[in-house]
C-alpha positions, 0 to 999 in steps of 0.5 A: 147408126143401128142399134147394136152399134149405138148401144156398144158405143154407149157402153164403151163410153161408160166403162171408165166411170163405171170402172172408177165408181166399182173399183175406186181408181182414178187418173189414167190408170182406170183404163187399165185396170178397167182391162185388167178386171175383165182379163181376170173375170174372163178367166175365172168366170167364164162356164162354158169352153171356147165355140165347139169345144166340149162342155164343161163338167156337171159339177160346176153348172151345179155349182153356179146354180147354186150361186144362183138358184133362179139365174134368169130373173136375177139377170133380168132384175139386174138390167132391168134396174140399172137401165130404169127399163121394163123391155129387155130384148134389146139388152139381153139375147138368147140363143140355142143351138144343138149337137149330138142330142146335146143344147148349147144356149148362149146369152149375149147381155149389151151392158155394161159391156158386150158379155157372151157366156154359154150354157150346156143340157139336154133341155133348152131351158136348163141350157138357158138357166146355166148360161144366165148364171155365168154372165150373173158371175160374170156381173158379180164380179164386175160389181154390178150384183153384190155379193149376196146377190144383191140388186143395183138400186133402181134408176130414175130416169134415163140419160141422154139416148136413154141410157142411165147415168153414169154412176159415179155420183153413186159410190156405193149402189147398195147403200141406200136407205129408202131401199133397205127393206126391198133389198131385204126381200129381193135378199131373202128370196135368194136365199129362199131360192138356194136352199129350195131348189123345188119349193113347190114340191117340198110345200106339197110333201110337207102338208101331206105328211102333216094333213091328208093328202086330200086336203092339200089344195085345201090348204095351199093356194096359189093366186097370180096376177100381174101382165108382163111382172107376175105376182103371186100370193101363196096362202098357207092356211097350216100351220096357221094361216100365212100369205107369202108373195112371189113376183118374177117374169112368170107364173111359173117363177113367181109361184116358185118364189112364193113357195120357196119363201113359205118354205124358208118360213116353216124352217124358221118354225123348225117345221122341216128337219136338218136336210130341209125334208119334212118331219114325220106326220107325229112330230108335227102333232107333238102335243097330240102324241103327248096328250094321248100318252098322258091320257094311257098314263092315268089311272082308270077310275073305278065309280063303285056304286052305292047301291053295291057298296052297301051289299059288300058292307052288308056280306062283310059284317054278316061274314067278318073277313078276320073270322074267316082267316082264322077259320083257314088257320085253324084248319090248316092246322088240325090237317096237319096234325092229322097227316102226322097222326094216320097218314095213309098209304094212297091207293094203288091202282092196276094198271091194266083194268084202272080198277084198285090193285089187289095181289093175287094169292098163290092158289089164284095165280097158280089157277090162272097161270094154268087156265092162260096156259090152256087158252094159248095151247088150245088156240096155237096161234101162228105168226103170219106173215114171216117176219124177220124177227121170228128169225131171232125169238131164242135170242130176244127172249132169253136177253130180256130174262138175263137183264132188267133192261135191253135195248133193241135194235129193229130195223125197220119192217123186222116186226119188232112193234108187232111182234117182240111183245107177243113173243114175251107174252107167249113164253111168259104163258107158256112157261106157267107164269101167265098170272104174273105177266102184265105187260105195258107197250108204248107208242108215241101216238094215238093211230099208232097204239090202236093199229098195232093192238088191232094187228096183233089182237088179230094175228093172236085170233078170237080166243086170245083176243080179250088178252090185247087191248089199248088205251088211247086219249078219249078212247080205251078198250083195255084186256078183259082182265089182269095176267095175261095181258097185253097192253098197248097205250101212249106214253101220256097215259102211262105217265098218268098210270104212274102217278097212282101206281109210282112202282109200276106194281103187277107190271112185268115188262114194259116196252117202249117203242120208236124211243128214238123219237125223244119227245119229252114224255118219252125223256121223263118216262125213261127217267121214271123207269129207271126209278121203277127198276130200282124199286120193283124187282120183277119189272123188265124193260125193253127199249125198242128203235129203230134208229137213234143213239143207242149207245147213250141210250143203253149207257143211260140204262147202266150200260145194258145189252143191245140187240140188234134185229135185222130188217127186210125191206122191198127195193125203193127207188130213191129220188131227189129234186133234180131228178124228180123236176128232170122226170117231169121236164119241168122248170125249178118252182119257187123255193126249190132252186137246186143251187139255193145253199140255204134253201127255204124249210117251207115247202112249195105246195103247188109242187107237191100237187104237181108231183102227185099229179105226175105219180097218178098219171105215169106212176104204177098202182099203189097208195101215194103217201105225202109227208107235209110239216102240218094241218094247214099244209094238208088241207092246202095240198087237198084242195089243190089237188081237188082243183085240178081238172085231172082230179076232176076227171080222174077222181081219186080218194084223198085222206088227211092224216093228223094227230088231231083227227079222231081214232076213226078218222086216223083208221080210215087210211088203213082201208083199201079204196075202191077198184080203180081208185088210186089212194092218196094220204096226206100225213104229217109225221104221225106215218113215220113210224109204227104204223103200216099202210099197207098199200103204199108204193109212192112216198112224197117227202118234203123233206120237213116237218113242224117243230115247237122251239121256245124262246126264254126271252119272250116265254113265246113258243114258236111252231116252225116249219124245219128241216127233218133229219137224216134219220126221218128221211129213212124213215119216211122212205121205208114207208114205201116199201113194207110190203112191195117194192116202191117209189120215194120222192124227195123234194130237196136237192140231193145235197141238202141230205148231207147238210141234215142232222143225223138224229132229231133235236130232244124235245126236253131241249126246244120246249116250255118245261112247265107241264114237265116240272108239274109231273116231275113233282107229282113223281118226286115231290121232295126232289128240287125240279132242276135236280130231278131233271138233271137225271134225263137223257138229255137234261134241260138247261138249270136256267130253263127249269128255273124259268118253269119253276117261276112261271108256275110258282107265279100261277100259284102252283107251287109255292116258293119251296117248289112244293105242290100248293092246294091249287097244284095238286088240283091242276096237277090232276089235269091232263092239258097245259098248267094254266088251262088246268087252273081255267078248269079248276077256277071254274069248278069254284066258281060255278061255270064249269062247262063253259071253262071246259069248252074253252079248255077243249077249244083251246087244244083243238080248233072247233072251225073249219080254219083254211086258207080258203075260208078264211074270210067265212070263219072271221064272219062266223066268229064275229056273229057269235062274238057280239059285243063280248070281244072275247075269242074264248067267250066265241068258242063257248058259245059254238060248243054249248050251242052245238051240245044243244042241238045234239041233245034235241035238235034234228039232224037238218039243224045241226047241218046247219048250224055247222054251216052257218059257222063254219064249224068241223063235225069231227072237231066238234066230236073231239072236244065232245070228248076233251070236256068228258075228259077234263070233267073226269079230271075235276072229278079225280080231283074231287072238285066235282062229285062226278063227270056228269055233274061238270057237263051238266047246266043244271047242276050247282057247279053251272049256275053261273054259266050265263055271266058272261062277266064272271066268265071272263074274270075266271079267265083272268084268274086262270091265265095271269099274268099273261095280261095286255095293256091296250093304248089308244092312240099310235105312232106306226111309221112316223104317222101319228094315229088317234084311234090306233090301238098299240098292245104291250105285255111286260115282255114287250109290244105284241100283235093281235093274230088275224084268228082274234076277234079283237084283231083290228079293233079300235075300241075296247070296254077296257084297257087290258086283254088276257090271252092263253097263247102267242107265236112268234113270226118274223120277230113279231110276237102275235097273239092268237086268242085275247079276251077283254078284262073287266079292272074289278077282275083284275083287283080281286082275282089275281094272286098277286101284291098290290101297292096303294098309293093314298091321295086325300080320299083316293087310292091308286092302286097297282102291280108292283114292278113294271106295272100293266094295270092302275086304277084309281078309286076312293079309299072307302071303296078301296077298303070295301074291296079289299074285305071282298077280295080276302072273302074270296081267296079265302074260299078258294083256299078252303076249297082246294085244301079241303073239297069237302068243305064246300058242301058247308060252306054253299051258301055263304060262297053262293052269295059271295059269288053273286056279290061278285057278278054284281059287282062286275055287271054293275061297276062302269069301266071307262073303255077306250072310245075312238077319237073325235079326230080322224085316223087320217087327219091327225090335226 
């Protein structure tokens, strides 16, 4: 008989036993339920519909493989054991079919009866895998695989035919005990199986987010041996080395077995996590994380040498520190009692010259109301051209005569800037009262007070032009004497005319222009006026705007007159995006949808090339005017339109336009360009108001701007790209037609308009307010700063002011009475932000003035050529003056103080080529020539120094410390903290642990390094702390713009600030109170040396500030301290932070 038959017949003749042997019945009735058992497991088990029925659901093929993870070789083990045979073709047969794209394998198993189950997929072997795991069912439930898939156990031999004995001697299969331990394995692989379905692939993860990715061969081997029965040996050499063994039909299965049980081992080592995927590349390396933390946890120690302990023990004894404290008493007191017994008046200086104020008798009056009187018949000068304001002269001058204040209402291209302050002059002259006739014009920015005093010293001509004058930052040319003067300056300067002049004495009228622009200078000086007229009765003061809330405005002025003066303007056509891009016939750019709700504030610069492209081309003659948010913006336009071939072939004058560009270089715009050329000015909103280019047809508005916010959480001010509002829309497009008819383009679509404020966001309300708080107590110092800035326009927030209060009382500025301290009276004589205004003072003390105002002067104007272009040029120029300073203020030093040199002697090839060596701007370079001769002026009012000269000058006493770089940096410290960095070596950054990673915190919270820094991406550092001047916010992030490395010695004699001492035996730890940045440890004798030479020095800062005088007694005792210092900070060792032994990559 044939096989098949043989076969079927065998089984046949076996079902009864093997029924009785599983089931456990006897007699007659096992046939029964022989048939019943198959009837039941038919109808629970079998997975797949009858012959050309449709497959059955995903959901339970799944679920069987669940069951069954590897259904094949457990099919295959099953028969192979029960039969005591290796070939299994004749007992297991597979076939496969298909169908619309769709496999059909049957399995057909000749034992222990003829089983026949289907299995569907859309490959042949996964189609096997699910008709293998149903007859695996199937056997479950006949008994022949137990219930946790255990395997029957194995023959010995054959019966007769070769098929196995019967069972029945055998009642339980699973129960042997020679077979326990293999039944474990054959278990625990199952098990392995099931909760693996890809062991492999969840092997290589794991070691690659443990390890590197490079390693993983390295570390995870697979050898496989074997004929027809593969076994494969895994060695795992991580986390420690371990050998796992697979064995299966098939490399491929044995090497799955093997790496699912290594997998089941590593999550019995709680290696993998709760859904079996792999941990973080940190939490593998526990121990490393936490020693790095207990490495950033102790304290620095600090090794005083010997040799510079005996120095401090000598200067010490030689100059006791309770002698000098007593000293400071005493002195303190004898001032004290002097102010009490001749306090004098200060001085109080003419506003106009800037030389003392001396009131002119009647007889001088009378004279030079009469000579101005003659002057002004004599010339006659004409108003040319006609302006509307001419029109409404009578009724402008005769309301500023009724009232101390009036509120004018100037449309704009009325000439009103131009032309109401002449006419008050005029009649004042006129009217014989010349002598007393000083009158003050403001303008919100420098271009702008110097064009219009330009304009109107020559509509006035030759003879009266010595009348009108200006008085800019770094620039002034003032009238050539007091009475019968005009004089146009910016509201920062008239803020510093107050403070030596708080009534405004031999003034008559002030006139304070384009007031809607609301920056906080203009809010205090309003507050200020208000004062003034109050006190000085002959003063006027006219408002001027052209739009804004005049009604507030005229109420805060105890509801004065308004006048209204109506403009004229030349037709401007009006367009906007849609029609701008339909014009053009071109497709919407990024950024610009038309139908974007919210549409992005940032513009899109290659648009606006596209844009003034079209203009050049098709437009009709005239300037093109460009309102861009900044200076990064100006230049990327630049260059994009530089780039253009049509540029290339047409070429046109192109002109930045930007608060910090020089006088001279602002005025170049106001020049007509050659015959042919077509002008083109990139501006910010410096050209929205008061100035006239005359030649513009075409404005460009982007329809944004730059607008600092604060955030008070932080302390972090932010320079964000905003939306203009409604009111700068007008403005910008009156711009176009001043002097003929003109175009405007907006780049926003037409309805954004309408979503736009009517009026621009006071900046008192978006602003730090230190600077601020600092003039308000040089004007009111017996006034409570949140009471004094309760009287502007629109107050601050209480808790804002209380904040800047803080902040400046932390620097020392004010005391805890909100009192000017010594060294606020100093830094209150600085015209720049309150901390560069301790940098400079600090420097002056210790004798490196020139390099604190080069820092200071750098600090406000960027001395590189910064673009996105070179970029990469200025990090290199950056880095080769840095060396090994990792300071960006110690880069700016040096750029300066070695230009300086070239200037004074070298030739003009070397200074061309050290401007291109480090990408360096000629004209900002010449604007911070000008800060530091403004900032020395500074320290010399505030008799720091006995004159500018002597702060600029490296070989004066004030500059013999200059070349300490150390000392250099500590003044830095001193000036700038408490804005301190603590740097931590060893980082988690997306779940990877990275030893040489460096993390930056403040007290505020973790910051980042700006890519302008040149500590940007370093992974080592001299010390554990950076200070720095200034951060930004971006995208939540708060980056550091500019850091410098702090030496711990800095940090411990320096600051101005409690300390807590912690003693242990003979060592000392101390640190900050509070959420403390800075430990250091040290012995206690060293402590107490240090302590002595700390009190030394604030003791001399102290009397330096309260008394300057002083200083010149005290030279060479302050001298030798002072080099005491240097040695102490070039001598002491600071441990640093290294990079790690290990790799960034490896971790482990």
């Amino acid at each position: 008989m044939a096989l098949p038959g043989v076969v079927l017949m065998r089984l046949r003749a076996l079902s009864l036993p093997l029924t009785a042997a599983f089931s456990g019945g006897t007699g007659g009735g096992t046939a029964g339920l022989w048939r019943s058992q198959l009837q039941r497991s038919g109808s629970k088990v079998r997975s797949s519909p009858q012959r050309g029925a449709a497959p059955q659901a995903k959901g339970g093929e799944a679920s069987l493989l669940r069951q069954f993870p590897d259904p094949k070789g457990l099919l295959n083990n099953t028969v192979s054991r029960s039969l005591g045979v290796s070939d299994l073709s004749r007992f297991i047969q597979y076939s496969c079919t298909e169908q619309a794209g769709v496999k059909r394998a049957t399995v057909t198993l000749l034992w222990p009866c003829r089983i026949q189950e289907d299995g569907y997929a859309s490959k042949k072997t996964d189609a096997e895998r699910f008709a293998a795991a149903a007859a695996c069912l199937r056997l479950r439930d006949l008994g022949v695989i137990g219930p946790n898939n255990q395997l029957p156990r194995r023959r010995a031999g054959r019966a007769r035919g070769g098929f196995p004995a019967a069972p029945c001697d055998h009642p339980d299969p699973f129960s042997s005990r020679e077979e326990e331990a293999e039944q474990e394995d054959v278990s625990r692989v199952s098990e392995a199986l099931s909760m693996f379905p890809q062991p492999k692939a969840l092997l290589n993860r794991v070691v690659q987010a443990a390890t590197s990715s490079n390693r993983c061969r390295e570390l995870m081997q697979f050898t496989t041996t074997g004929g027809r029965l593969k076994r494969c040996e895994l060695t795992l050499r991580w986390p420690e080395q371990m050998t796992l063994v697979g064995v299966a039909g098939g490399r491929v299965a044995a090497e799955r077995r093997a790496a699912a049980l290594a997998c089941l081992k590593l999550k019995e080592l709680e290696l993998l996590d709760e859904n079996n995927d792999p941990l973080t590349h940190a939490q593998y390396h526990r121990q490393k994380v936490k020693e790095a933390g207990d490495r950033h946890r102790q304290p620095v120690l600090l090794d005083i040498p010997a040799d510079l302990q005996l120095c401090m023990r000598e200067h010490l004894t030689q100059y006791p520190v309770a002698t000098e404290v007593q000293k400071l008493w005493e002195e303190e007191e004898l001032r004290g009692q002097q102010t009490e017994e001749d306090e004098e008046e200060e001085e109080v200086m003419d506003t106009i010259t800037g030389r003392p104020y001396r009131p002119l008798s009647d007889l001088e009056a009378r004279q030079l109301s009469a000579r101005l009187q003659n002057q002004w018949e004599r010339a006659s000068p004409g108003l040319n051209p006609d302006l509307p304001a001419d029109a409404h002269r009578g009724r402008l001058v005769s309301a500023v005569a009724s009232s101390r204040a009036v509120v004018v209402v100037g449309e704009t291209g009325c000439g009103k800037t131009t032309r109401i302050p002449r006419f008050l002059l005029e009649e004042q002259v006129k009217g014989g009262a010349g002598a007393h006739c000083n009158i003050l014009v403001t303008q919100p920015r420098r271009i702008s007070a110097v064009s219009v005093a330009q304009r109107v010293a020559q509509e006035m001509g030759p003879s009266l032009r010595q009348s009108v004058g200006y008085q800019v930052r770094l620039d002034s040319r003032p009238p050539a004497h007091s009475g019968g003067a005009l004089l146009f300056l910016t509201v920062g300067v008239l803020l510093r005319k107050l403070q030596s002049n708080p009534t405004l004495t031999g003034v008559s009228h002030v006139v304070v222009d384009e007031v809607h622009e609301r920056d906080i200078n203009t809010d205090l000086l309003l507050a200020l006026l208000r004062r003034c007229l109050e006190e000085n009765g002959g003063l006027r003061v006219v408002l001027m705007s052209a739009s804004g809330d005049t009604r507030r405005l005229a109420a805060y002025f105890g509801g004065c007159p308004v006048v209204t003066v109506p403009g004229f303007m030349h037709p401007v056509k009006q367009r906007y995006l849609e029609e701008v891009l339909s014009e053009m016939g071109a497709e919407p750019h990024k950024q610009t949808g038309t139908e974007d709700p919210n549409p992005d504030p940032d513009p899109d610069l290659d648009l606006v090339a596209d844009v003034i492209e079209h203009i050049d081309k098709h437009g009709e003659a005239g300037a093109v005017l460009c309102f861009l948010p900044g200076w990064q913006e100006i230049r990327a336009v630049q260059d994009k339109l530089q780039a253009k071939a049509h540029f290339s072939c047409n070429p046109q004058t192109i002109l930045p336009l930007h608060s910090s560009l020089s006088v001279a270089d602002q005025q170049m715009v106001f020049q007509r360009p050659p015959l042919g050329r077509r002008k083109i000015v990139l501006a910010t909103n410096i050209a929205e108001t008061s100035i006239t280019i005359d030649d513009v047809v075409h404005v460009v508005d982007t329809g944004t701007h730059k607008e600092q916010n604060y955030d008070p959480r932080t302390k972090v001010s932010c320079l964000d790209t905003v939306w203009i509002s409604r009111s700068n829309v007008t403005q910008r497009r009156g711009r176009a037609g001043r002097c003929q008819p003109g175009q405007s383009y907006h780049l926003f679509p037409r309805k954004h308009l309408d979503a736009m404020t009517p009026f621009p966001i006071p900046e008192i309300l978006r602003t730090p307010l230190e600077s601020l708080v600092v003039q308000a107590k040089v004007h009111s110092p017996h006034c409570q700063a949140v009471d004094f800035l309760s009287q502007v326009l629109d107050s601050p927030d209480p808790k804002a002011v209380k904040d800047a209060v803080q902040n400046l009382q932390d620097i020392g500025v004010l005391d805890g009475t909100e009192t000017l301290t010594p060294l606020g009276q100093r830094v209150a004589c600085m015209s720049c932000d309150p901390r560069l205004g301790k940098v400079l003072v600090l420097g002056a003390l210790f004798r490196c003035t020139l390099p604190m105002l080069s820092v200071a002067a750098c600090l406000t104007r960027d001395p590189f050529l910064n673009s996105l272009q070179n970029r990469a040029l200025v990090k290199k120029a950056k880095e080769a003056l840095n060396g090994s300073s990792y300071s960006d203020y110690l880069v700016f030093s040096r750029a300066v103080l070695r230009w300086r040199t070239l200037q004074q002697g070298g030739a003009r090839q070397s200074q061309e080529d050290f401007l291109e060596q480090y990408t360096l701007s000629r004209s900002s370079l010449r604007f911070i020539n000008g800060l530091i001769s403004q900032f020395s002026g500074n320290l010399c009012e505030a008799d720091l120094v006995p004159a500018s000269s002597d702060g600029q000058s490296l070989s004066s006493v004030y500059n013999e410390l200059s070349d300490e770089e150390e000392l250099l940096k500590a003044v830095l410290l001193a000036g700038l903290y408490p804005n301190l960095i603590q740097v931590k070596k060893g980082a988690v950054t997306k779940g990877r642990f990275r030893p040489n990673s460096v993390t930056l915190r403040t007290v505020g919270g973790p910051v980042l390094l700006h890519r302008s820094s040149v500590n940007r991406g370093r992974d080592e550092f001299p010390s554990r702390w950076l200070t720095f001047f200034s951060a930004v916010k971006s995208n939540d992030q708060v980056f550091i713009r500019d850091s410098s490395a702090v030496h711990p010695l800095a940090l411990l004699l320096l600051t101005d600030c409690d300390m807590a001492e912690t003693v242990t035996g003979d060592m000392v730890d101390v640190s900050f109170p509070g959420r403390s940045l800075m430990r250091c440890r040290l012995s206690a004798e060293s402590w107490e040396l240090l302590w002595g030479i700390r009190t030394a020095v604030h003791s001399m800062m102290y009397r330096t500030l309260s008394s300057p005088s002083s200083a010149s007694r005290n030279t060479e005792q302050d001298g030798r301290l002072l080099r005491l210092l240097v040695g102490l900070l070039n001598g002491t060792h600071q441990s640093g932070l290294a990079p790690s032994a290990d790799s960034d990559g490896e971790g482990g």
